[in-house]
N, CA, C and O of each residue as an XYZ file, in Angstrom:
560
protein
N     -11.940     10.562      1.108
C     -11.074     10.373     -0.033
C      -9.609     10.305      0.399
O      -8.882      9.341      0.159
N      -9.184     11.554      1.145
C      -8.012     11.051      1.667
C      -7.520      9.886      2.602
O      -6.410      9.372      2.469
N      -8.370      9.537      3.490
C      -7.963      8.848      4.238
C      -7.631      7.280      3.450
O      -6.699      6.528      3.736
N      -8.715      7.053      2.365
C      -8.577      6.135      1.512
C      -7.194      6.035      0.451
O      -6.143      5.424      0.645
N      -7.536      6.721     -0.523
C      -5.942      6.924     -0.978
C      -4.953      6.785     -0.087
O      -4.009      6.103     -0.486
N      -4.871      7.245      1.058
C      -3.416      7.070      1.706
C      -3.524      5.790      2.607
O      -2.499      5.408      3.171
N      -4.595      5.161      2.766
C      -4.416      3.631      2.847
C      -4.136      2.698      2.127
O      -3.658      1.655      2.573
N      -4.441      2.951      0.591
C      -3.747      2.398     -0.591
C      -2.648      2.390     -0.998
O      -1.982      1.387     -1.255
N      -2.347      3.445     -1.100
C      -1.072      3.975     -1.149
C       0.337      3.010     -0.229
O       1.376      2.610     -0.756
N      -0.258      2.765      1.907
C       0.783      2.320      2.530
C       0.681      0.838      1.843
O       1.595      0.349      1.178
N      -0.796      0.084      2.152
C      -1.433     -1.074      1.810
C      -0.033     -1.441      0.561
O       0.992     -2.092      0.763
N      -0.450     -0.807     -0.599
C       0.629     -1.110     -1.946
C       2.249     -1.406     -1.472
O       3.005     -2.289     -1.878
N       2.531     -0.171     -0.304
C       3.684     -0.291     -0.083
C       4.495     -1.260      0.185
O       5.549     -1.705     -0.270
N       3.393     -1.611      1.463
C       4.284     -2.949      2.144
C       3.874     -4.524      1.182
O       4.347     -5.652      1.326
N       2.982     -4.096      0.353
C       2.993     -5.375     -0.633
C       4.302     -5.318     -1.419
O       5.179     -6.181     -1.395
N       4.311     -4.206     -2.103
C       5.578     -4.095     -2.905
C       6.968     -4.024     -2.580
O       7.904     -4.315     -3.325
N       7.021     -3.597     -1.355
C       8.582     -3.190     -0.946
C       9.585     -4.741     -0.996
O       9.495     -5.779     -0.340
N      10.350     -4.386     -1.885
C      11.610     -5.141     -2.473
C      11.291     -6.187     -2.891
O      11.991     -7.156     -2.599
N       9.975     -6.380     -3.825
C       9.680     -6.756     -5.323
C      10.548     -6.265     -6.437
O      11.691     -5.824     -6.319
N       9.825     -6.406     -7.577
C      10.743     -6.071     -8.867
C       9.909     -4.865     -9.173
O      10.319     -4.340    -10.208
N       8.800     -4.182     -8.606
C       8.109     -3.273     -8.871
C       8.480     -2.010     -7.623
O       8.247     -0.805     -7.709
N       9.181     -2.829     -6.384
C       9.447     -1.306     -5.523
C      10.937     -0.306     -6.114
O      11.652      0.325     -5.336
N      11.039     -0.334     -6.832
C      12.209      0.357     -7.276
C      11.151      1.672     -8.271
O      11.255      2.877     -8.042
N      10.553      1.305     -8.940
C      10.084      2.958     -9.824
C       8.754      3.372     -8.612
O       8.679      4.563     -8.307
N       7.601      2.243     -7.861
C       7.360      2.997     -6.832
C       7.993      3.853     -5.557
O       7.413      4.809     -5.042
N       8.924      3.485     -5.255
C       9.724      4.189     -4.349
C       9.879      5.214     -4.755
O       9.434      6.072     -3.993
N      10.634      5.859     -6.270
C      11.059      6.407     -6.598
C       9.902      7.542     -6.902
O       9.886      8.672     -6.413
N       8.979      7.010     -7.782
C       7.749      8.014     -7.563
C       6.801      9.037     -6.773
O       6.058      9.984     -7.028
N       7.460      7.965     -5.153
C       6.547      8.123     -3.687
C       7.521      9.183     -3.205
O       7.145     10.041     -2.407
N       9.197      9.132     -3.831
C      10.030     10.044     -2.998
C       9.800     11.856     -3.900
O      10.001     13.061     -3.747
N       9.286     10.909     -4.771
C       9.331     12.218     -5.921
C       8.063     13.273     -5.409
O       8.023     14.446     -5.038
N       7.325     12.472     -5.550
C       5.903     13.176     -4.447
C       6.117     14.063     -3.497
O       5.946     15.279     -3.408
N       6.704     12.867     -2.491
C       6.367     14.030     -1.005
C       7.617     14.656     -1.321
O       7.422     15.610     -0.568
N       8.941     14.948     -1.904
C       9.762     15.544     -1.924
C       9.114     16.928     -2.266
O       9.117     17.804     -1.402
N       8.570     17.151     -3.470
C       7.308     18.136     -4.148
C       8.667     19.235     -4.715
O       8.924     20.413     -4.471
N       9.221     18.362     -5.424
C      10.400     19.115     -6.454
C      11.717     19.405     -5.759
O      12.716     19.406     -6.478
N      11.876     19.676     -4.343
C      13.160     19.607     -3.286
C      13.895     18.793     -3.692
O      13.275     17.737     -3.570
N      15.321     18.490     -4.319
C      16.165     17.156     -4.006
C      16.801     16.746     -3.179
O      17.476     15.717     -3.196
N      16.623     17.755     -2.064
C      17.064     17.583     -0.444
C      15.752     16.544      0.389
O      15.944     15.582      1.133
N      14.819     16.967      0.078
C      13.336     16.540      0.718
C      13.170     15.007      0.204
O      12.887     14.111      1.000
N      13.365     14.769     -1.186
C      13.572     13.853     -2.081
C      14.462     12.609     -1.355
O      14.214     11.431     -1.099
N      15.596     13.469     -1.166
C      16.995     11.815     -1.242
C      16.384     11.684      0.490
O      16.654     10.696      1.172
N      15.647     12.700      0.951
C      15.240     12.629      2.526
C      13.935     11.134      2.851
O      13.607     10.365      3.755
N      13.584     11.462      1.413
C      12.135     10.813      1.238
C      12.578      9.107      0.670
O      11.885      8.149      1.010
N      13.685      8.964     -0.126
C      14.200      7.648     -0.489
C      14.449      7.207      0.708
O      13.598      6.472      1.208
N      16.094      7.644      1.754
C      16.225      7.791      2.691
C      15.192      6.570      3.392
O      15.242      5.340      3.408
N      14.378      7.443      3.874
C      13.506      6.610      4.543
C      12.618      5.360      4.319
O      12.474      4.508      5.196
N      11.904      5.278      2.840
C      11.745      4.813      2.281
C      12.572      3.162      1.914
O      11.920      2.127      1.769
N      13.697      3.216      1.843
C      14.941      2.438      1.578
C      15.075      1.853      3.056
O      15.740      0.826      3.193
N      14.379      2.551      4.366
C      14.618      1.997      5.686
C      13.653      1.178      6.159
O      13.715      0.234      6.946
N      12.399      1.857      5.343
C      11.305      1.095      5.502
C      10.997     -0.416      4.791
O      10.286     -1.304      5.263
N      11.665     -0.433      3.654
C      11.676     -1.755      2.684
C      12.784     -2.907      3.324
O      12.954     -4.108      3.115
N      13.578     -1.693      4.393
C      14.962     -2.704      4.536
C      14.078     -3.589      6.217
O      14.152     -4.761      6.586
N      13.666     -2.933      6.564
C      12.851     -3.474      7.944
C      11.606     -4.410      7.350
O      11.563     -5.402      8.078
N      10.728     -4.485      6.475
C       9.856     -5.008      5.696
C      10.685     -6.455      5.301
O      10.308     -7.575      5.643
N      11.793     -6.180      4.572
C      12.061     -7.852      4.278
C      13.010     -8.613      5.136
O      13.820     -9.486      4.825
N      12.639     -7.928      6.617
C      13.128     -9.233      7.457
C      12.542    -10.189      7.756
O      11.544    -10.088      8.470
N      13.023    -11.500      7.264
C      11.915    -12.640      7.507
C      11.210    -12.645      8.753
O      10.156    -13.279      8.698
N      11.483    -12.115      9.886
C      11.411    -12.761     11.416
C      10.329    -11.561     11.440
O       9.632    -11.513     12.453
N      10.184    -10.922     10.783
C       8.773     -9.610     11.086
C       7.599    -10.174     11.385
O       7.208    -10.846     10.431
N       6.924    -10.191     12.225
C       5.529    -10.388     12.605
C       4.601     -9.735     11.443
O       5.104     -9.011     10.584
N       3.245    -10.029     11.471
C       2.505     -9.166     10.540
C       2.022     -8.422     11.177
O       1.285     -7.663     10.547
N       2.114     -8.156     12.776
C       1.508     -7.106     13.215
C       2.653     -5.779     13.331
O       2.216     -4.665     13.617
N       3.824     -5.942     13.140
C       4.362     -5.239     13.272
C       4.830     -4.489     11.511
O       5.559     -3.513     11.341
N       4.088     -5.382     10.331
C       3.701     -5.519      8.819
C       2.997     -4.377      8.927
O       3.303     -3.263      8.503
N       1.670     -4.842      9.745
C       0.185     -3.665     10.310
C       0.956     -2.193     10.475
O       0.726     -1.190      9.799
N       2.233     -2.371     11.884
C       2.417     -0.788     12.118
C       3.219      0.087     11.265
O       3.229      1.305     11.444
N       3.930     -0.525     10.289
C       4.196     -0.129      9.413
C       3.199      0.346      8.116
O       3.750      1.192      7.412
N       2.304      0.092      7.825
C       1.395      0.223      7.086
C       0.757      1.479      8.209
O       1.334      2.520      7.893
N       0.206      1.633      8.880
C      -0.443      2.104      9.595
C       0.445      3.608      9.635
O      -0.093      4.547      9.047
N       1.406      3.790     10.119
C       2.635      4.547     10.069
C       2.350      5.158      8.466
O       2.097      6.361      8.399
N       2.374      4.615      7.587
C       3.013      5.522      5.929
C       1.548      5.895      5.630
O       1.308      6.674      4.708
N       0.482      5.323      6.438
C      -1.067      5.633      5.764
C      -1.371      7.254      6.825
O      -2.148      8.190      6.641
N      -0.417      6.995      7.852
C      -0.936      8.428      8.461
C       0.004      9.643      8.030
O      -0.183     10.800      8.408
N       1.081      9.214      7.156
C       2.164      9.940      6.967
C       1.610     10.429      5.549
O       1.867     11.510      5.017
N       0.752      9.353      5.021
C       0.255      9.857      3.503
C      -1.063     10.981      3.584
O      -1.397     11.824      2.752
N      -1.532     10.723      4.617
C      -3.039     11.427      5.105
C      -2.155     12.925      5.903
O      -2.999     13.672      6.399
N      -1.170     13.278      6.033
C      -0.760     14.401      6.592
C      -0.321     15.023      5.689
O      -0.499     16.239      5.614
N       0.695     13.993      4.338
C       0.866     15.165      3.414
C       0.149     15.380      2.700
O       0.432     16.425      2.114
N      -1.150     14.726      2.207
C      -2.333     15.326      1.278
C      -3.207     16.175      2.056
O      -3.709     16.916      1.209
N      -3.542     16.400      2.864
C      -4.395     17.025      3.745
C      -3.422     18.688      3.537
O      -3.688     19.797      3.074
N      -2.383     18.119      4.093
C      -1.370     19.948      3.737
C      -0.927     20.284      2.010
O       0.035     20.891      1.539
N      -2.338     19.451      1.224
C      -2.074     20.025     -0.128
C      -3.179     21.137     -0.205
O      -3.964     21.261      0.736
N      -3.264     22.057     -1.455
C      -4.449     22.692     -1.613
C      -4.597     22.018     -2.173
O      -3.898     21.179     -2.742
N      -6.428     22.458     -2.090
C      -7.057     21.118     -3.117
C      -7.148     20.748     -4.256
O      -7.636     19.680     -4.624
N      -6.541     21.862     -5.144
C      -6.548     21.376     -6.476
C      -5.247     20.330     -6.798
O      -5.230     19.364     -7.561
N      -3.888     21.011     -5.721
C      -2.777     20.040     -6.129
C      -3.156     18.477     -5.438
O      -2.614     17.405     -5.706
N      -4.243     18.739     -4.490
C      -4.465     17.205     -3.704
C      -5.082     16.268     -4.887
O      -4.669     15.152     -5.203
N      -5.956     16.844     -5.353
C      -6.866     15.940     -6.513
C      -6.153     15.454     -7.470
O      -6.314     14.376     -8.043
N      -5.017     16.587     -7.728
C      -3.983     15.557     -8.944
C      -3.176     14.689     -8.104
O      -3.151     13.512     -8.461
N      -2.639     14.940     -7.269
C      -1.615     13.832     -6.231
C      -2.487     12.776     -5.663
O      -2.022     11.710     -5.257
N      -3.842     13.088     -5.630
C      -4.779     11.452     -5.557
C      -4.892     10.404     -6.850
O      -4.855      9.178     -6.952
N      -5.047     11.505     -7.778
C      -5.502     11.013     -9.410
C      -3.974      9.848     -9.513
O      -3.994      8.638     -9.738
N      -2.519     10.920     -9.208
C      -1.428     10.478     -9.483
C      -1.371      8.895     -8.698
O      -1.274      7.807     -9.266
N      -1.447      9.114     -7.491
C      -1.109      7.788     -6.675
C      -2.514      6.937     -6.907
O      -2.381      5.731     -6.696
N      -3.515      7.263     -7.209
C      -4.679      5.834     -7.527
C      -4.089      5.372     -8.651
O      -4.555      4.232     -8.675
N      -3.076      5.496    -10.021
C      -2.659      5.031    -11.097
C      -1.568      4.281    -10.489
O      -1.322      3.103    -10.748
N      -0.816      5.135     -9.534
C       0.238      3.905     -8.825
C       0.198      2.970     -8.678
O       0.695      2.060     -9.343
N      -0.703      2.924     -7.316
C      -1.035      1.562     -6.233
C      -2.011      0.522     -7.290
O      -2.177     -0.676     -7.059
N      -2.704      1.384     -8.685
C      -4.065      0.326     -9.426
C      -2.998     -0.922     -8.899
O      -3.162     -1.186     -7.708
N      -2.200     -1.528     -9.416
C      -1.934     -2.857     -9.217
C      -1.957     -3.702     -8.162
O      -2.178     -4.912     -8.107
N      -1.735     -3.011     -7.446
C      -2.025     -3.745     -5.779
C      -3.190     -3.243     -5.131
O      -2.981     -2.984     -3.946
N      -4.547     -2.983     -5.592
C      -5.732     -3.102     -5.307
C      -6.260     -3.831     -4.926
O      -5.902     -4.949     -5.297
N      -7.151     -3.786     -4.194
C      -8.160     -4.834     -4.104
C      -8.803     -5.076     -4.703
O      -9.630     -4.285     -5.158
N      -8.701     -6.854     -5.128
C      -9.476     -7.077     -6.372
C     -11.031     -6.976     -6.116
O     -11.874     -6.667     -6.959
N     -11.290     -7.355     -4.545
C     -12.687     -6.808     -4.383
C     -13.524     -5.904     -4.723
O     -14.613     -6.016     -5.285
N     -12.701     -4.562     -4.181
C     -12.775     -3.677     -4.726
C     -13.079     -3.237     -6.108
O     -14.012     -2.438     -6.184
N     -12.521     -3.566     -7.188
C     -12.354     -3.613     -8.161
C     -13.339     -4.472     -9.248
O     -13.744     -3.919    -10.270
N     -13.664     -5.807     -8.940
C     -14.564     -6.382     -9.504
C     -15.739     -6.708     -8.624
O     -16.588     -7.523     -8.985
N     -15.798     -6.059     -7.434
C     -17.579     -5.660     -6.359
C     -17.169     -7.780     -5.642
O     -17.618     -8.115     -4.546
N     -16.497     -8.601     -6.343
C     -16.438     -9.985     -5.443
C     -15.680     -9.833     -4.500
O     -15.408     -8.734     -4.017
N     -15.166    -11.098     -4.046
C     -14.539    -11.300     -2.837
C     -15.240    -11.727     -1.469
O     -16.471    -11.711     -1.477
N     -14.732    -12.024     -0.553
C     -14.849    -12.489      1.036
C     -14.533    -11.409      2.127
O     -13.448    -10.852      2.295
N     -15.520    -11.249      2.730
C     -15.333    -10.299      4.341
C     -15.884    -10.697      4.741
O     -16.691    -11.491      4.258
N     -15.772    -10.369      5.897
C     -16.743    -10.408      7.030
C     -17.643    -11.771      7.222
O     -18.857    -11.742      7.420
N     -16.916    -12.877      7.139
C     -17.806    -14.462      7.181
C     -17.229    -15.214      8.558
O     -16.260    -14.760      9.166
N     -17.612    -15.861      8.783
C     -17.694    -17.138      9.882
C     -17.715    -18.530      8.978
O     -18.548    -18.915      8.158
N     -16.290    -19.232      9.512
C     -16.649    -20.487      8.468
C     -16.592    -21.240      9.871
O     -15.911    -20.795     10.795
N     -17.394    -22.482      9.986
C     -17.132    -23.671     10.654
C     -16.768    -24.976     10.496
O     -17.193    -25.794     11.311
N     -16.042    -25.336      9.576
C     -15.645    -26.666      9.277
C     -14.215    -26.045      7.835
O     -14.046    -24.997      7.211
N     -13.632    -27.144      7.878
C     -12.823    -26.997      6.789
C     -13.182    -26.201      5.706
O     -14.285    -26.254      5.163
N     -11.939    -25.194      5.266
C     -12.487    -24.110      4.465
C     -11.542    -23.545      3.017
O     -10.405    -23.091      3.143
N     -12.128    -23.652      1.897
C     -11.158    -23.101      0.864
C     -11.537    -21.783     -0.005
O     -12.208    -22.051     -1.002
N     -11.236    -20.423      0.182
C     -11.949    -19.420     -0.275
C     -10.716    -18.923     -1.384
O      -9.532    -19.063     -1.076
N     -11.108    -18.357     -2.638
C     -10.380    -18.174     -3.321
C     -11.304    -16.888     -3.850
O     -12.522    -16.857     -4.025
N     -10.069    -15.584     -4.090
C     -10.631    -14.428     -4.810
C      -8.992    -14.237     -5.811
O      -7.919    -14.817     -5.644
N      -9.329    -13.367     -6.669
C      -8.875    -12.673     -7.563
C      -9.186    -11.861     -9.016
O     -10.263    -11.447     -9.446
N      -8.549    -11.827     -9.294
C      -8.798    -10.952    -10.689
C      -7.686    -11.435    -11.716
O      -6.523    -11.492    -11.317
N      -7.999    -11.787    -13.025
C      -6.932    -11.440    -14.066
C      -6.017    -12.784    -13.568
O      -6.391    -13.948    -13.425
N      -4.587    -12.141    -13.344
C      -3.830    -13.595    -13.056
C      -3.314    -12.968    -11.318
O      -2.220    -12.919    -10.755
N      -4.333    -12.675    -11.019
C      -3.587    -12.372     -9.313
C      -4.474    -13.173     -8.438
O      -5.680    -13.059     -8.653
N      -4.085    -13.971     -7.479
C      -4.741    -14.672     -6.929
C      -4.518    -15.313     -5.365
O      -3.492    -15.928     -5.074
N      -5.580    -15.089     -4.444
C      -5.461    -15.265     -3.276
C      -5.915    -16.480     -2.614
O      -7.127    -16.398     -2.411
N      -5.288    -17.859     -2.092
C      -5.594    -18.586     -1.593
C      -5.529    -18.691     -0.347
O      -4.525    -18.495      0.338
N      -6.899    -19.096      0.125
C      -6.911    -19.555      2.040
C      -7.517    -20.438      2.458
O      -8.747    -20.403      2.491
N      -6.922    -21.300      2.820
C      -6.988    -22.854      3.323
C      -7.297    -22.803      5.151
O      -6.453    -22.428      5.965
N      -8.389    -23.171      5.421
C      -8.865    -23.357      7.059
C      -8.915    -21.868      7.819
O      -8.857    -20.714      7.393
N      -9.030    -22.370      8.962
C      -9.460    -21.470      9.687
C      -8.393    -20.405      9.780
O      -8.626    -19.288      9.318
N      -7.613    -20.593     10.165
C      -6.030    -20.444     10.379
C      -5.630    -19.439      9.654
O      -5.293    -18.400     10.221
N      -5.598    -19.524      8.598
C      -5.067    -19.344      7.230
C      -4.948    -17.405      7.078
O      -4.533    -16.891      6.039
């Protein structure tokens, strides 16, 4: 459970960071791990605000997209793990209402594409609702 949530959680992040939606997530995520501190808090924007500012440089690789994600999913799995468990279950409950929007629609409606081998020209399309993922060839 944790390890999941706090892959959702980074996953959402780096989708959202400096959209029109990373401004009340940020703010929520600093509010969290701050855990009522407003020292821990402006510590937690802080970083947060460094992480979105490195995220929308065009010239970013996606693997370096990956270590960033990878980075806030182990940072999210350290501070739920140092919750007790009753405050962990609400701080999971809290952040699965977060990230719902940047889910996987797979997830979510059991469709979607993994794990395939295409050999010839290829057009796979998933989504949900009005969100929608297009991938054209191999490449893609």
């Amino acid at each position: 459970m944790v390890d999941d949530v706090a892959g959702q959680v980074a996953a959402a992040m780096v989708q959202a960071a400096g959209s029109d939606a990373w401004a009340a997530m940020r703010d929520r995520i600093a509010r969290l791990l701050g855990r009522g501190d407003a020292g821990r808090e402006r510590a937690e924007l802080e970083r947060l605000d460094r992480t979105t500012s490195e995220l929308e440089d065009p010239e970013l690789s996606e693997e370096e997209r990956t270590l960033f994600r990878q980075t806030w999913q182990a940072r999210f799995r350290r501070f739920l793990e140092g919750l007790d468990e009753s405050e962990r279950g609400r701080v999971v409950a809290e952040l699965r209402v977060l990230v719902e929007p940047y889910g996987e629609p797979a997830r979510r409606d059991g469709g979607g594409v993994r794990n395939n081998t295409f050999s010839g020209p290829t057009a796979v399309q998933t989504g949900t609702g009005n969100q929608q993922t297009n991938h054209f060839g191999s490449g893609a």
